[in-house]
N, C-alpha and C positions, 0 to 999 in steps of 0.2 A: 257739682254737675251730675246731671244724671242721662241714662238711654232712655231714647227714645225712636217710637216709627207711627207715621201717620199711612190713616186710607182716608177712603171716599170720595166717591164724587160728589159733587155738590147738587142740589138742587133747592126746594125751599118750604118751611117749614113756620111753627108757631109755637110761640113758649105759653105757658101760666104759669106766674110768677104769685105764691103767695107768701107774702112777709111773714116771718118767723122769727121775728124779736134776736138772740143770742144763736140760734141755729143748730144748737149742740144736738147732734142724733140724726136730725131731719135727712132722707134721703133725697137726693136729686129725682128731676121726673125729666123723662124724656119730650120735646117740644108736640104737640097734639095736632099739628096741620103742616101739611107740606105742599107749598107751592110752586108755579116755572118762574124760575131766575129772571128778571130781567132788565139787572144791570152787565154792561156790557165791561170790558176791560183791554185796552190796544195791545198790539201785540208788543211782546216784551224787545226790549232793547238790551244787547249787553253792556256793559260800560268795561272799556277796557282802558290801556296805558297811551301813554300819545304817539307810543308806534303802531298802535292796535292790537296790541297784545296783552292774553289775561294776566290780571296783577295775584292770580292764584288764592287771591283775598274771598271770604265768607263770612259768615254773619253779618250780615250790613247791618248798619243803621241808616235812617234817613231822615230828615229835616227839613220844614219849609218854615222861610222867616215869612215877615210880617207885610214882604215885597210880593209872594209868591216865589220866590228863589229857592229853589230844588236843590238840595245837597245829599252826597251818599258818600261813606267811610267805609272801608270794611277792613279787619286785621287781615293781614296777610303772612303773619309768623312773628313770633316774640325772639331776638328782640331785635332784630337788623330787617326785618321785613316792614315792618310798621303800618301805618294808617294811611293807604292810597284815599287820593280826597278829589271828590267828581262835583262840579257847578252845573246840574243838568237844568237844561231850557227846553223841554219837550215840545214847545208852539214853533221852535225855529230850527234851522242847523248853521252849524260855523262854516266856516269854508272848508273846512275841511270835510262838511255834509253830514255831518255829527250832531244827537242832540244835547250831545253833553261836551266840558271842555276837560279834559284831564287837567290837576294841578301838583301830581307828587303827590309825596307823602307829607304828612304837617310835624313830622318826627323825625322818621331820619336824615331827610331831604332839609329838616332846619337843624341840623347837630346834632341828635339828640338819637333814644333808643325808645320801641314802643313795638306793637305791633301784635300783643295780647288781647286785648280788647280796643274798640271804638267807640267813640257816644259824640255828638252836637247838642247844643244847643243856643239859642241866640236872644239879644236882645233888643229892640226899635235902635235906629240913628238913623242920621239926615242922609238920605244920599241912595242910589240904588238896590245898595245891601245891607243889611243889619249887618251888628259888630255880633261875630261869630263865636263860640267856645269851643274847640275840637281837645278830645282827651284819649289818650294814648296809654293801653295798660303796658308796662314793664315789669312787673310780678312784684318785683322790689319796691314799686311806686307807679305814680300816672305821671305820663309826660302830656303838658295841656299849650296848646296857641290857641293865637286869636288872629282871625282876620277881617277884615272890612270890607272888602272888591271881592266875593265869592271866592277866595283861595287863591287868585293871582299873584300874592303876595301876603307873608303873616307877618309874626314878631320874628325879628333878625335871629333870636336863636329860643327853640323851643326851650319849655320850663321843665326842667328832669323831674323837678321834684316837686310838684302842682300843691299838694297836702302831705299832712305832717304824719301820718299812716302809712308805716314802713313793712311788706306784705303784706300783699291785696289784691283780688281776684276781684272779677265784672263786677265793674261802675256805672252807674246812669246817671243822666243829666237832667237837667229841669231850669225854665227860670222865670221869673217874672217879671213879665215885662214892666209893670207898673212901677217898680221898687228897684227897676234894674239892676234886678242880682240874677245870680246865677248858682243853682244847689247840685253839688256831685254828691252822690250817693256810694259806696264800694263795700264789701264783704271784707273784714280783719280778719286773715286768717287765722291771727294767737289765738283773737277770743271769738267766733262767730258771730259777732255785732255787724251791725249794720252803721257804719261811719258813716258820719251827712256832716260836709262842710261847705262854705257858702264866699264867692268871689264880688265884690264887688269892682272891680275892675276889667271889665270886660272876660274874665273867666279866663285871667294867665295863670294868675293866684289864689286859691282856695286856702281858706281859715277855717280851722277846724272848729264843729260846734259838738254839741252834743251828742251822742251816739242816741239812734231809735230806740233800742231793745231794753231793758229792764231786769238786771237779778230777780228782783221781786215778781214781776207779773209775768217776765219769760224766762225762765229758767229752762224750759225745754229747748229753745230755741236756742238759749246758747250752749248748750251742752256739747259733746262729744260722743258720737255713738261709732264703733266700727259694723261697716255692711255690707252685704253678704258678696261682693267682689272681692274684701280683703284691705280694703283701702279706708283711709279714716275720713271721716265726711262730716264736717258743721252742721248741726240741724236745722239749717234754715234754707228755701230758697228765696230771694224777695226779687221785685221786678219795677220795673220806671217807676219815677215819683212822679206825683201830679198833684199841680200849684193851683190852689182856687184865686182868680184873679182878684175876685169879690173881698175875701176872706184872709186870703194871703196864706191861708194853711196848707201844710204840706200832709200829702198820702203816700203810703207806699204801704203795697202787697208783701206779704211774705207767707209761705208756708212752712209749717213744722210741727212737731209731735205735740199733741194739748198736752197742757199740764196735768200732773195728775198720772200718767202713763206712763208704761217702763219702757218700753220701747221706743226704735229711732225714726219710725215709719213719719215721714210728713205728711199726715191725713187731717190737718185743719189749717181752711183759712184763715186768714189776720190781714187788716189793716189798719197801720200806723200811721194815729194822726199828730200830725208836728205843729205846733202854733209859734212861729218866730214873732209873735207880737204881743206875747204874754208876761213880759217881764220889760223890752224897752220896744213906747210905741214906733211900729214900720214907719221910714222915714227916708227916702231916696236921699244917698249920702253920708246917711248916719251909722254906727254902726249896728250891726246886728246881734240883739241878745239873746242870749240860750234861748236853744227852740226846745221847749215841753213836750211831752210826746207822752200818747195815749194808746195803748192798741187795743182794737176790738176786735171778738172773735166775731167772725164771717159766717162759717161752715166748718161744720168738721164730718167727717167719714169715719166708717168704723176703722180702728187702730191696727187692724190688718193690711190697709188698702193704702199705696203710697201715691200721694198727688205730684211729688218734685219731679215734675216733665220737662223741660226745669222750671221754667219761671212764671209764674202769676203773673198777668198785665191786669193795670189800670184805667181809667179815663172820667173824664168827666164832662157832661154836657154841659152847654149856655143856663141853664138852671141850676146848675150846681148840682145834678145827680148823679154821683160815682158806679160808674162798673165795672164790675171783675171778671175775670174770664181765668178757667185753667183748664189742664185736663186731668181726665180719671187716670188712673191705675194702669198705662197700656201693657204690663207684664200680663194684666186679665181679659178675657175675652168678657164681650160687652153681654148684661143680666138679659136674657130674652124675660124674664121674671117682672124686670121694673123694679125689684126690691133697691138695689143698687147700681146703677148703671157707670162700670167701666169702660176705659176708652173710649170714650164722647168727648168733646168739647162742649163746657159750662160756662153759662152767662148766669151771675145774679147783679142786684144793684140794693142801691139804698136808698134811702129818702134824704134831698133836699137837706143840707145841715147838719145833719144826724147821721155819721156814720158807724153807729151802733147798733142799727137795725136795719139789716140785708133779705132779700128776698131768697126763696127756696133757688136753689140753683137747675135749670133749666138748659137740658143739653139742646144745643141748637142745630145741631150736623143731622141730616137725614137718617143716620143710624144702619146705613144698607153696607156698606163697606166696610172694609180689614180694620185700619187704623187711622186713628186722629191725632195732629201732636201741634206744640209751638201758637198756638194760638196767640194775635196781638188783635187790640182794641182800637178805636178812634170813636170818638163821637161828635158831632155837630150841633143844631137845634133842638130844642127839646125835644128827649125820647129818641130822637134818632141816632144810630150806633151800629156803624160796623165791625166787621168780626172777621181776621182772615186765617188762615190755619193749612198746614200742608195736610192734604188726607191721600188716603191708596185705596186702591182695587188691588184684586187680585188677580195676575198674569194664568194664564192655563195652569192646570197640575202637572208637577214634572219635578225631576228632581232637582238640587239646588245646584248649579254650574262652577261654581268656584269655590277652591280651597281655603278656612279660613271662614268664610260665612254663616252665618247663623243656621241651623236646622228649620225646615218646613215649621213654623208653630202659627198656629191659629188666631195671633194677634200682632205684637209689632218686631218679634225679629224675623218675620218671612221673608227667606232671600226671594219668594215670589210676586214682592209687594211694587205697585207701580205708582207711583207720588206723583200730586199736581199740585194747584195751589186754589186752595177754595176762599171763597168769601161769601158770608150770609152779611145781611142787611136788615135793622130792624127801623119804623117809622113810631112807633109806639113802644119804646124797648123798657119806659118806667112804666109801662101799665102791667094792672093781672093777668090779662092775658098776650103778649104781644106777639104779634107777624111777624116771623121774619122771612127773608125774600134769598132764597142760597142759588150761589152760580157756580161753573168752573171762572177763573181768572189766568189759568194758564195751560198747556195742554202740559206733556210726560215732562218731570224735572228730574225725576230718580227713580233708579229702579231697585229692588231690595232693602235690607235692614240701613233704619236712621239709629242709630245707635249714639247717646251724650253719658259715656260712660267713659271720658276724655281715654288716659292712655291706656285701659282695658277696653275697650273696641276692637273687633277684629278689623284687620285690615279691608277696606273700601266700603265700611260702611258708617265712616268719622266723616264725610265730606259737604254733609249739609251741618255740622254742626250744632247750635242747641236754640239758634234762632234766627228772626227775621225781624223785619220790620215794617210800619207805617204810618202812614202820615196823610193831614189834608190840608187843600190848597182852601185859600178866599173862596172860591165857591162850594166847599165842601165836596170836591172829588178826590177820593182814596187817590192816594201814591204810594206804592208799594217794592221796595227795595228785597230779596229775594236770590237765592242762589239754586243753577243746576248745574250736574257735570253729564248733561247727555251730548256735549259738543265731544267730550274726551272723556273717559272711564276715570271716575276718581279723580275727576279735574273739574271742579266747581268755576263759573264764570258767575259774578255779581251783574244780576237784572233788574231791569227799573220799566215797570210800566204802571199807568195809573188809569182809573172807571171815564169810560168815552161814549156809554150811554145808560140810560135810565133817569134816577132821579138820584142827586147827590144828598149828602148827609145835611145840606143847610135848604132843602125841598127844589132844588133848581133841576130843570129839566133839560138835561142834555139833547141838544140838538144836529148837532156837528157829528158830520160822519164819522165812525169808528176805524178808520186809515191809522198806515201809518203814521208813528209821531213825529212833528217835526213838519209833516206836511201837510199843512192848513190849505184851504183854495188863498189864492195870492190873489190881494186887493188894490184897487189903483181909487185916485180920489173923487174920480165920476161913478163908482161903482160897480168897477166893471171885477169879474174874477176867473179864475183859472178852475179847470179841473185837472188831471192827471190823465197824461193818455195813455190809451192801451187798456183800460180797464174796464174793458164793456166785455160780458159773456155773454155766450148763450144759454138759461138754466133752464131750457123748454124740454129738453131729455134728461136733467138732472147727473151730467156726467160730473166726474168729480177726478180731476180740476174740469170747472166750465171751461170751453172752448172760446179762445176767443172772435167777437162779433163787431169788428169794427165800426161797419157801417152804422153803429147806432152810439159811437164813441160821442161821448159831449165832450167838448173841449172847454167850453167857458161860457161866458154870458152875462149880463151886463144889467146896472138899475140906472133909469132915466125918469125925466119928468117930462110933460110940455103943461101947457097952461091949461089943461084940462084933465091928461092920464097921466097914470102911473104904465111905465114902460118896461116888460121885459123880455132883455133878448138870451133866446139860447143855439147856442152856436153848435152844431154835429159836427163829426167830420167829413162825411158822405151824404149830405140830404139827398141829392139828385138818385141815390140808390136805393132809397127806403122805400120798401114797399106801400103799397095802398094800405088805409088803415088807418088806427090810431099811432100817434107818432111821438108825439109829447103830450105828458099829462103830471101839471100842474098844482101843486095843495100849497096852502098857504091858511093862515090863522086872522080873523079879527075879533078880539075880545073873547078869545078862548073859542069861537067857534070855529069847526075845519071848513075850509070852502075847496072845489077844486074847477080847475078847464079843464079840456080835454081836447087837442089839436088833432084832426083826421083831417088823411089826404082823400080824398072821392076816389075812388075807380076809375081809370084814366086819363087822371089828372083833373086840371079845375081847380074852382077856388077853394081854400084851405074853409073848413065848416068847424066851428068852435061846439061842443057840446059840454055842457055847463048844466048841473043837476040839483036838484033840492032831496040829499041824502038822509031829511031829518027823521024819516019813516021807511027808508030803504034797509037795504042790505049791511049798509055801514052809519050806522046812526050818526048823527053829530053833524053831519055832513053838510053847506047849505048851500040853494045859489046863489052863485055873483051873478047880474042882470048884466047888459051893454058891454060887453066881453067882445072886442074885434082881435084880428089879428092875421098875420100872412106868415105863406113861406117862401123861399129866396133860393133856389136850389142853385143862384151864380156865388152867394157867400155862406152858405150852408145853415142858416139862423132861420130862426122860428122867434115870430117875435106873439106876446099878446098883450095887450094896452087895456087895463082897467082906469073907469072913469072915478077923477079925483074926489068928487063928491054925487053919489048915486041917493036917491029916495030909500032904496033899502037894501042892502044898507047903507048907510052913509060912512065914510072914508072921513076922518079927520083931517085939515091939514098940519103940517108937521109930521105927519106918519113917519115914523122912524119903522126902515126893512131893516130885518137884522138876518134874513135867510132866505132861500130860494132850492126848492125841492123838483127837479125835475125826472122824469122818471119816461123813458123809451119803451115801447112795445112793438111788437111785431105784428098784430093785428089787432080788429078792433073787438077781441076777444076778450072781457076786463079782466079774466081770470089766470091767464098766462103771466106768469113772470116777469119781472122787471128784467131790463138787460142791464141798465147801468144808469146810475144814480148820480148827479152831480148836483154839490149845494153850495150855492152863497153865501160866506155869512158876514158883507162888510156893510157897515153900519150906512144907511144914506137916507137922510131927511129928505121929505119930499117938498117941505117948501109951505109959506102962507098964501091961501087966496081970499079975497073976500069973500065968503059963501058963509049963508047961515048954516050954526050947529045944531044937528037935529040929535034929543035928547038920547038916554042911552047908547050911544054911538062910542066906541071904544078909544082911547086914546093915540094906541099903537097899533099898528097893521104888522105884525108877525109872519114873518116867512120859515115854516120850520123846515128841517132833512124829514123826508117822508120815509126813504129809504136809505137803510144800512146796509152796506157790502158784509160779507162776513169773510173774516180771517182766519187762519189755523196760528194756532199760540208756538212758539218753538221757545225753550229754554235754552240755557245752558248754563252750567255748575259746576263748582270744583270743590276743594276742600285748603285748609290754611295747614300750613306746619304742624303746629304743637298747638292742639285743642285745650283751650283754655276759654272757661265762661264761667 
């Protein structure tokens, strides 16, 4: 393990990537475009114990099976602390109004000891949860369960002894679904190897197979060097394996010193590819034969510059194109030069197949801030790949407040340093030149030095540990498991929130308001839905917090049909007070186009006047009208209703229209340019129904209701630290 401290705020940027064969020498280039973020991310949730209290647990992992089932582990102290294990349902809350269900620990709470590290992983079965593998470090060994009902129940008594590797530091997990195994990964402390053994039983019992590393081709890696803390340290760091489903081959990152060099510095990439089907063919059932193992060099830096921040992450897109992510040097402030650029976060990738030829590594972090660190990967669709990483700004100049903390320095042990949690986004991330897209994802998580220099660290600045995690659901949105301790000094709370707009990693376009989790609009089977009350402001003075503005509160509203319209109502809490003006206004989608109405009350009342535009050449392009557009207001039930006909000449409405959303949007006059007060969106699914009527060509299949508008929210963490730093 090594120290570490992240900065930056995030914002968004562009790499060029060009392949360089073996990579030896090549320096990194920092990303050539920076763009506005705009992926969104909900506000964090903590996950505590089932009294509500923090389980003092860090470094999560987290997990989503093959259900969308959300899991999070985090150690909470070796060895009677163990592995707290959370079932989070972020679409819903329990009764107890929770979006997660606490289940214990899967270690001590089943007999057993653990609570050094944590890793998941799972594999398909019948039924609403995959059969689970949760793995529990104990130093001496990993204690492993399994469960099936998301942790409501495991194996009667956890396995002390999961693999046959007796001392052993941070494990990862992997598996394939296809072959239904399950591959643990762990560090031997005797010899610096990388142990990889493989369960096929549901991942209680791990069979040791082959170790990754090689006398012959990694001699550096397994070596021993003492550095410059005093302490004796393996030269290697490596990070998650990742399974080609295609392929059936195993990767895994490592960094450590190239061959060839006296020094213990780990300034070159590697990944290690394993082929378990190279000697007995893969065969769900059968056993598994030595897995072969290859490593190629990645990247190397000059033998000066140390990369073990700690650990390298992997991933691999639906194409089979692997990427790596690490960070520079953060002992070095970042090259304004370009020769070399430390403390950045690096993206390079490889081609398709061929994991012996990786591109120039390409820092993706905007480059304006203190420190970058911990960076973890995911990827979706081809080329698409997220990237998240804690980074800092720097708090005013002043001197450093507590005894014990790092000295003022220029890169990551400033005790002036203030941590959030970033995430870039790339759509194109195998091309030469790719976009990527960087946001904040969380507001302050820590203040001061992140230090993964386990028990040389000074005191409170061990409590973010040496890493994070993430993960994506069926639609390709990030979920991101994560630790602050700005609820308590030095007291890390384990947070879980995941991306609630933009575009996810499999190209789906988030619609659904960015609210809290848990609370979706509530649907009944006529179509009707809920908003949330109380959450209309006023933003026409820009005060912060907006003030609230009842009167323009949407409470709900409703999809209908009659034998001619499509019907929607939206329900205020106060219509009878709303002033003259525009009052409701309306968007909605057919065939990718945006359409809107727009409901105004007249000047002393009278009939409600719909005003309906053709935006295709206006102010906001894209825009079209809908024609024969009726509609009233009802100030005895507070509803605003407007009735589009089922099948119009232009355009034409298909039947069967499936609404999957409804954007309503309140103003205070009929000013277009004044601010929304409050946003309320539908999103329950309702067929409109067949009628006889011809289909007139090009005419879209689905009639689309999207969220027009997003609330926005402030991020609050909270974070703590585990007992005895072990990674």
């Amino acid at each position: 393990m090594r120290a570490r401290h992240l900065a930056l705020p995030v914002l968004v940027l562009a790499l060029t990537t060009t392949p360089m064969g073996v990579g030896i020498g090549v320096s990194p280039a920092a990303a050539t475009t920076v763009a506005t973020g705009t992926n969104g991310f909900a506000p964090a949730v903590p996950l505590y114990d089932a009294a509500g209290a923090s389980t003092l647990g860090s470094e999560p992992s987290i997990h989503i099976d093959s259900k969308d089932n959300v899991y999070v582990s985090a150690p909470a102290g070796v060895p009677t602390g163990g592995c707290p294990f959370w079932d989070v349902h972020p679409d819903r809350t329990n009764a107890a109004g929770r979006i997660y269900d606490y289940r214990g620990t899967m270690d001590v709470d089943q007999g057993s000891v653990g609570g050094g590290d944590c890793d998941i992983s799972s594999t398909p079965l019948a039924g609403p949860h995959d059969s689970v593998s949760v793995t529990s470090l104990s130093l001496a060994n990993l204690t492993s369960n399994v469960t099936t009902d998301g942790g409501e129940t495991w194996r009667q008594v956890a396995n002390t002894v999961s693999q046959q590797i007796f001392g052993v530091d941070r494990q990862w997990q992997a598996a394939d679904a296809t072959l239904d195994r399950h591959y643990l990964s762990v560090h031997d402390l005797a010899t610096s190897n990388i142990q990889v053994s493989v369960a096929t039983d549901g991942g209680y019992q791990y069979i040791q197979n082959t170790p990754a590393l090689s006398h012959t081709t990694n001699s550096k890696a397994l070596s021993t060097g003492v550095v410059a803390i005093g302490l004796v340290s393996g030269s290697n760091h490596f990070g998650p394996t990742v399974v080609d489903p295609t392929t059936h081959k195993l990767y895994i990152p490592f960094l450590a010193p190239l061959e060839g060099t006296t020094g213990y510095n780990q300034h070159a990439l590697y990944v290690a590819e394993g082929d378990p089907c190279a000697t007995l063919p893969c065969t769900v059932g059968e056993p598994v034969g030595p897995i072969t193992w290859t490593s190629h060099l990645a990247f190397t830096a000059p033998d000066t510059v140390n990369l073990s921040n700690d650990f390298p992450t992997l991933t691999m897109d639906r194409n089979g194109t692997l990427y790596a992510a690490f960070t520079g040097d953060v002992g070095l402030p970042a090259s304004p030069s370009g020769s070399y650029d430390t403390n950045r976060i690096f993206v390079t990738h490889s081609q398709p197949g061929n994991a012996a030829v990786w591109s120039t590594p390409q820092a993706i972090d905007p480059g304006t801030a203190n420190s970058n660190v911990f960076p973890w990967l995911v990827a979706g669709s081809t080329g698409r790949v997220g990237v998240a990483w804690y980074a800092s700004t720097l708090a005013a100049p002043g001197p450093c407040p507590g005894a014990g903390e790092a000295t003022n320095s220029p890169v990551s042990d400033n005790c002036l340093n203030l941590w959030h949690l970033a995430y870039a986004q790339s759509a194109d991330a195998d091309t030469a030149s790719p976009t990527w897209d960087v946001t904040d994802a969380s507001g302050l998580i820590h203040r001061g030095p992140i230090c993964n220099q386990g028990l040389a660290c000074a005191d409170g600045t061990r409590t973010m540990l040496d890493f994070f995690d993430m993960d994506i659901d069926s639609q390709g949105r990030p979920n991101i498991a994560y630790v602050s301790d700005t609820r308590a000094l030095n007291t890390a709370d384990v947070q879980y929130t995941r991306q609630c707009s933009g575009t996810t990693l499999t190209g789906v376009a988030l619609t659904a308001p960015c609210g809290p989790l848990g609370q979706p609009p509530v649907c009944t089977a006529n179509g009707a839905y809920t908003d949330p009350a109380g959450d209309a402001t006023n933003v026409l003075g820009a005060q912060t917090p907006a003030p609230s503005d009842d009167v323009f509160d949407i409470l709900g509203g409703s999809f209908a049909t009659t034998a001619s319209h499509v019907v929607l109502s939206v329900k205020l809490k106060n219509l009878s007070n709303a002033p003259d003006g525009q009052i409701i206004e309306q968007h909605f989608k057919i065939a990718g186009k945006e359409y809107y109405v727009m409901a105004t009350r007249p000047t002393g009342g009278g009939a409600i006047t719909y005003v309906y535009g053709d935006m295709t050449t206006g102010t906001v392009p894209g825009r079209r009208k809908l024609g024969n557009t009726t509609g009233s207001f009802d100030d005895t039930t507070d509803v605003v209703t407007t009735a589009f006909p089922r099948t119009v000449t232009t355009p034409a409405l298909l039947d069967g229209t499936l609404i999957t959303g409804l954007a309503v949007t309140t103003r205070r006059d009929g000013n277009a340019v004044i601010p929304d007060v409050d946003t309320a969106a539908g999103t329950c699914p309702y067929a409109v129904g067949a009628v006889a009527e011809p289909v007139v060509p090009e005419v879209p299949v689905a009639l689309l209701l999207p969220v027009v508008g997003v609330a926005l929210f402030g991020f609050l963490h909270y974070r703590r630290r585990r007992a005895l730093p072990i990674a």
